[in-house]
C-alpha positions, 0 to 999 in steps of 0.5 A: 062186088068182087067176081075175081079175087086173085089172079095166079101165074101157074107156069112153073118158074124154071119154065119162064124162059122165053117170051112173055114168061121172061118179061121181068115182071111175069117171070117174078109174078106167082099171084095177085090179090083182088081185094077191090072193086076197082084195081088198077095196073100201072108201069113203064111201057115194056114192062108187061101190063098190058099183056098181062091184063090181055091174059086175064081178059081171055081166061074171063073169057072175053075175045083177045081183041076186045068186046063183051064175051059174045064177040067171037070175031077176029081181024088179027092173032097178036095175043100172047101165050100167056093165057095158057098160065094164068088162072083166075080165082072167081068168088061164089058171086057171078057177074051178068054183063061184062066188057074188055075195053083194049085201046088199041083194038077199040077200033076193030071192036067198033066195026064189029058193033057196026056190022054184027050187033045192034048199035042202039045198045050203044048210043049209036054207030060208034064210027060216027063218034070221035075216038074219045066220043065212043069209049064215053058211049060205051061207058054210058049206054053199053055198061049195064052194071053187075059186071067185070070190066077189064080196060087196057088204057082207057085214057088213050082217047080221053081228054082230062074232062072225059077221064074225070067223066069216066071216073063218075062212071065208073063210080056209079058202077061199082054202086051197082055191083061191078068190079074193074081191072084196069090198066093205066098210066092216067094219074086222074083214073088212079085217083079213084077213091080206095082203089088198090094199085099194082105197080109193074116193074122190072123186079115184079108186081107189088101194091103201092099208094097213089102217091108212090105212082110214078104217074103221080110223082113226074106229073107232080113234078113237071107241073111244079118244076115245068121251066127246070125239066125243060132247060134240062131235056135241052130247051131255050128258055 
């Protein structure tokens, strides 16, 4: 099930001159198109994903640091102004549960889930789990399906196992109508069969395959090559 089925940059282009608007990949974004339930978001550090899936989070209505749309807490403003722009173009179909999963907030989110809402929802005190340990609880007692799941690197806290784990999860949701927008650099997560993904770059977004990934490539090539890349990054071997 598809709830969002593009995302627009509205902020005329002779107005993208400061920060975020002028990060090369925002400043070339005009739309991107939704055509999957699941898509993902790929790209050096720098080039803007995660602050570009922040602003989609926000206009979905979810809180900037992360939570279902019912969170309403706030520990520290470190969103960009970029939600102001960019428009959401939702389907005729609405989804019932939703969760923005932001790595780097997760903590905060936990703490809230602590003090403020019911913990059984969520298998438990997410703060008596391992950091990998509660993104998997979450995925598996929170996630209901019929939802809009919005993640910014997921793979942070997970091991190779829990993110081929999180992969059948994420399977079995869009088995009941849920749509994912994630943003990555696990080339395990991207494998996920039919997914679209969009590379950022300094040139802008634009939709490549698996194989293109830089994530794919480099890994592919270090696994192959591991002696070679370590003799030339200055080892002794």
């Amino acid at each position: 099930m598809i709830y969002i089925s593009k995302i627009v940059n509205n902020r005329p282009i002779e107005k993208r001159i400061e920060y975020p608007y002028n990060i090369p990949s925002i400043i070339n974004l005009e739309n991107i198109i939704l055509n999957k339930e699941v898509t993902f978001i790929t790209g050096e550090n720098g080039t803007g994903k995660s602050t570009l899936i922040e602003a989609v989070a926000i206009n979905a209505g979810f809180n900037p640091e992360g939570g279902s749309r019912n969170f309403n807490f706030k520990t520290q403003d470190s969103h960009s102004e970029l939600f102001e722009d960019i428009q959401l173009i939702r389907t005729a179909y609405r989804n019932t549960d939703g969760f923005f999963l932001r790595a780097e907030s997760f903590y905060n989110v936990a703490t809230a889930i602590d003090e403020y809402f019911a913990q059984s929802f969520y298998g438990g005190s997410l703060h008596e789990c391992s950091h990998g340990e509660s993104f998997l609880a979450l995925l598996h007692h929170r996630l209901r399906g019929n939802g809009l799941y919005i993640f910014d690197e997921p793979e942070s806290a997970l091991s190779i196992v829990s993110q081929l784990n999180m992969l059948v999860r994420i399977q079995q949701l869009v088995k009941t109508k849920s749509q994912f927008i994630i943003a990555t650099h696990s080339p395990i997560l991207m494998a996920y069969p039919g997914a679209d993904i969009f590379e950022v770059a300094i040139d802008g977004i634009k939709l490549i395959s698996y194989e293109e990934t830089e994530q794919y490539r480099l890994n592919k090539y270090f696994m192959n090559n591991r002696q070679q890349v370590l003799f030339e990054l200055g080892f002794n071997l």
